[in-house]
C-alpha positions in Angstrom: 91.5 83.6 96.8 91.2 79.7 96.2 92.3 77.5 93.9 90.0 77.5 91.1 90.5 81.6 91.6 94.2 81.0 90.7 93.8 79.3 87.9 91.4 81.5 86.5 93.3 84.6 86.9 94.8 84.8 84.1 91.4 84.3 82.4 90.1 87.4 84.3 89.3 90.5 82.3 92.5 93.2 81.7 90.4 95.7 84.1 87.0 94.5 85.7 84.5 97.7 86.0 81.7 96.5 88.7 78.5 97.7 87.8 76.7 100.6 89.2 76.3 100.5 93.3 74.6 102.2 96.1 77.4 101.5 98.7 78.8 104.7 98.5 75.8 107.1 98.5 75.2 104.9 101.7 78.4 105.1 103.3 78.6 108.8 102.7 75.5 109.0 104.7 76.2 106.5 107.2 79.6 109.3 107.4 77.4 112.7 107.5 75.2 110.5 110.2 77.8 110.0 112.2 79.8 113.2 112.2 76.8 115.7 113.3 75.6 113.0 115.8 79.0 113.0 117.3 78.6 117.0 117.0 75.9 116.8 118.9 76.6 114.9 121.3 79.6 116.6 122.7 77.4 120.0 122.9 74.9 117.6 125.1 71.9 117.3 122.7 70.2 114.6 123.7 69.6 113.2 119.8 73.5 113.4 119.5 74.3 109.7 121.1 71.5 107.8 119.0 72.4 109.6 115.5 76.2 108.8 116.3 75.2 105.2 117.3 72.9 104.5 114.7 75.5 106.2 111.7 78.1 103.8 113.1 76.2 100.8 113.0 74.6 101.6 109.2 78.3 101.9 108.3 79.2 98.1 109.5 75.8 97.3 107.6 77.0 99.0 104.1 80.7 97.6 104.8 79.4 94.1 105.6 77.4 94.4 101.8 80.4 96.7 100.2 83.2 94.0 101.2 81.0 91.0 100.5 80.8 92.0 97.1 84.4 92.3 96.6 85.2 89.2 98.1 82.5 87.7 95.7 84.4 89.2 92.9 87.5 88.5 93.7 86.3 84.4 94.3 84.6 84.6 90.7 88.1 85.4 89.3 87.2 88.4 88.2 90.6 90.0 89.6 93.7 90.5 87.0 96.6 91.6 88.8 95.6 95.5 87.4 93.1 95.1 90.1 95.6 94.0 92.7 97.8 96.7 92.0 94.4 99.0 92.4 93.7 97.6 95.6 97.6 98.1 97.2 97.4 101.8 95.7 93.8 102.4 97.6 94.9 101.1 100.9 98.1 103.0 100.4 96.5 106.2 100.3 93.9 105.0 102.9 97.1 104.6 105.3 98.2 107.6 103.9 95.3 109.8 105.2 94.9 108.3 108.5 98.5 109.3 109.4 97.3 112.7 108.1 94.2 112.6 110.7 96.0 111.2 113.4 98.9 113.7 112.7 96.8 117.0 113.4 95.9 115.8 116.6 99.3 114.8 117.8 99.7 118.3 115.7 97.2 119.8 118.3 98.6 118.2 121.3 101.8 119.6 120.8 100.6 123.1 120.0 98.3 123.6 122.8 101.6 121.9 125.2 104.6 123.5 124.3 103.3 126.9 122.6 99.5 127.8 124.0 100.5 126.7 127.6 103.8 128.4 127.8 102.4 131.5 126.0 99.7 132.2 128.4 101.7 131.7 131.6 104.3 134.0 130.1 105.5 137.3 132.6 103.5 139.9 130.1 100.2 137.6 129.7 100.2 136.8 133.5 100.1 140.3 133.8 97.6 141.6 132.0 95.3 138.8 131.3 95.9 135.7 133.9 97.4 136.3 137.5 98.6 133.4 138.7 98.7 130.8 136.0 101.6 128.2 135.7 102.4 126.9 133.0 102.5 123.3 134.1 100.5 120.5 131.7 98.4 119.4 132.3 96.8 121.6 133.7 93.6 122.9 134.7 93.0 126.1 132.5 94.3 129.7 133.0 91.0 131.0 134.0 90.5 128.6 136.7 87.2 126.6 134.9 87.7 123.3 135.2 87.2 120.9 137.6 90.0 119.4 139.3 91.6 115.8 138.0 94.1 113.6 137.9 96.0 112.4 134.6 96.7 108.8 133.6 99.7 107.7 134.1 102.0 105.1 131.9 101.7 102.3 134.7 100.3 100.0 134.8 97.2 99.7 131.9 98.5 101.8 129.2 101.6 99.5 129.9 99.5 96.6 129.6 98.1 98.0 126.2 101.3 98.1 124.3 102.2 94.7 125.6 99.2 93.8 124.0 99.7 95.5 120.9 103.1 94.4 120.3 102.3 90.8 120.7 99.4 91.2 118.3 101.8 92.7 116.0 104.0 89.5 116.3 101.4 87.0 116.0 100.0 88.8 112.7 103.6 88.7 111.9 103.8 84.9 112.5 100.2 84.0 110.6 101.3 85.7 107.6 104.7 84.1 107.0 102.5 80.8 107.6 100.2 81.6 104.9 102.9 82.2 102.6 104.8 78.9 103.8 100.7 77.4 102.5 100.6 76.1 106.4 97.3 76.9 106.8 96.2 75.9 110.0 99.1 77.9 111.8 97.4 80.6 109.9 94.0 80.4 111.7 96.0 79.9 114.7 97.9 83.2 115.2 95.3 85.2 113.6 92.7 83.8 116.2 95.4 85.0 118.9 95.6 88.3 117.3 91.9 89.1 117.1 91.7 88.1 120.8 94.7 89.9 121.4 93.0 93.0 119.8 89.4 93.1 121.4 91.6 92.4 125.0 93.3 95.7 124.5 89.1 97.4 123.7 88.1 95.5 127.2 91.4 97.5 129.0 91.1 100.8 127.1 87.1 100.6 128.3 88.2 99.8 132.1 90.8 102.5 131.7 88.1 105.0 130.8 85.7 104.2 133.2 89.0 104.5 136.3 89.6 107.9 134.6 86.0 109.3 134.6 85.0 107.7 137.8 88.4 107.8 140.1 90.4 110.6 138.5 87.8 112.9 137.0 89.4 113.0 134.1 86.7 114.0 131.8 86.1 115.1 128.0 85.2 118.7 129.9 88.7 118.8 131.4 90.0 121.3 129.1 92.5 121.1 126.9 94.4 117.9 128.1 91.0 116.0 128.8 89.7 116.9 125.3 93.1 115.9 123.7 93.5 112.7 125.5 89.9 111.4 124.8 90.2 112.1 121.2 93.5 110.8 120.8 92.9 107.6 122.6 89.2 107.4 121.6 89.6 107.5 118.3 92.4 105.3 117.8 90.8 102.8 119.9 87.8 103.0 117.5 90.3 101.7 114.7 91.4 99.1 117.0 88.0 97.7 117.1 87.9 98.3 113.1 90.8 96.7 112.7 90.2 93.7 114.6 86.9 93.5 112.6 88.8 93.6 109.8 90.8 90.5 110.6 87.9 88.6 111.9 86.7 88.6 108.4 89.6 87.7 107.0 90.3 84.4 109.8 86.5 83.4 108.7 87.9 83.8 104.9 90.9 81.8 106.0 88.9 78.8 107.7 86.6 78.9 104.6 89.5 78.3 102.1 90.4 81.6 100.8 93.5 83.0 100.0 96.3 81.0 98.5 100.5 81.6 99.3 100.5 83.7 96.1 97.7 86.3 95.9 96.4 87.2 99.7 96.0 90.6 99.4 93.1 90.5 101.3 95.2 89.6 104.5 98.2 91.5 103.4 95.5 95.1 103.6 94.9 94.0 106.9 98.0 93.2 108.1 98.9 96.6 107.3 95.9 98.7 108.1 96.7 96.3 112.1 100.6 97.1 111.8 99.6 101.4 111.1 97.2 101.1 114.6 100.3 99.7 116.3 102.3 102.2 115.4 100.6 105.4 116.5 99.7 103.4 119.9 103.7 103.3 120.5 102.7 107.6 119.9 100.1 107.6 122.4 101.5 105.6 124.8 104.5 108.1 124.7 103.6 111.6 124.5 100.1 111.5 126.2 101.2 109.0 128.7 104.9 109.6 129.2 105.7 112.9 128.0 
């Protein structure tokens, strides 16, 4: 938000309605596209990859025109503080339902750990339906399926990761309070360090993958605890690389003049939606790679 926005707002109507839009039509099916590719794709349909792909990048393309128009909205002073309050309300709930996503798979990993496992290596069960099976995790599967691996262990990458993470989290940290202080420069500055920050953690989580599928055979296929991990750490990686995105635009809005001490919402949603991804790394990092 610049200058001339800031004196305008006052002038800005009680509750701006945009006019009509295709962006969410075209998210939804950028969504659907990339849903039934990934559906696909896991059951080894050869379309599955490309429709997952190609969802994915149509949903940057309707974000990229989506957010554009907000931010041209919210230049032309066409934001009252209703619509501020509106916007910290929708990324609240937005928070809200990612801890909800990410909370039934932590939900699943501790299911299928401490009540599935120890259920089907119990005397009566061993008995009758699998001979043999401990109840170790992981492990690899009571009817003796899967292949053999090797889990990932907290040292030294993962390690690495929440380093990484937690410094991010600081330097965010440190750029905002800058903002605020209208020392603009040592906002670029910190923010540039947490972006990097943020795609250096993608570059270790896509080395640790390929050392897991390569060296430990620790594949998507490796039952319950290959499954779990990959979804776990692959999805929350993917909102690493959204997030990071996220702040990219928002160091391009800061070089460009945006935002002023006062009204910085824009940053503050990302500063959260960063802070959220940080948090439920410190999850991962210990009950998939400690506990």
């Amino acid at each position: 938000m610049t200058a001339a926005h800031t004196a305008s707002i006052s002038k800005a109507p009680y509750y701006y309605v945009p006019p009509h839009s295709a962006h969410p039509i075209r998210g939804s099916l950028s969504m659907l596209a990339t849903l039934v590719g990934a559906a696909l794709w896991v059951n080894d349909y050869a379309i599955g990859p490309w429709l997952c792909c190609a969802g994915i990048l149509c949903m940057f393309v309707v974000l990229f025109g989506w957010f554009g128009d907000a931010i041209r909205e919210s230049e032309g002073g066409m934001n009252s503080k209703n619509i501020d309050h509106s916007y910290r309300w929708g990324m609240t709930w937005f928070i809200f339902s990612e801890v909800m996503f990410f909370g039934a798979f932590f939900g699943s990993l501790w299911y299928t750990r401490d009540v599935s496992t120890p259920w089907l290596s119990n005397l009566d069960t061993q008995t009758l339906l699998w001979p043999g099976f401990v109840g170790t995790w992981p492990n690899f599967g009571p009817a003796g399926t899967i292949a053999p691996f090797k889990s990932v262990g907290p040292f030294w990458l993962p390690t690495i990761n929440t380093a990484l993470l937690l410094s991010s989290a600081l330097t965010l940290t440190i750029a905002h309070h800058a903002l605020r202080a209208a020392r603009r420069p040592k906002a670029i500055f910190w923010l540039a360090v947490t972006i990097i920050l943020g795609f250096t953690f993608v570059g270790c989580q896509a080395y640790e993958y390929h050392h897991a599928y390569t060296e430990l055979n620790l594949r998507f296929t490796s039952g319950a605890f290959g499954a779990l991990f990959y979804m776990l750490t692959g999805f929350h990686g993917f909102h690493v690389i959204l997030g990071a995105t996220m702040l990219t635009v928002i160091w391009l809005r800061l070089v460009r003049g945006h935002f002023t001490p006062e009204h910085h919402f824009g940053f503050e949603g990302a500063a959260w939606y960063w802070h959220f991804v940080d948090v439920v790394w410190l999850g991962l990092y210990i009950f998939v790679y400690w506990v």
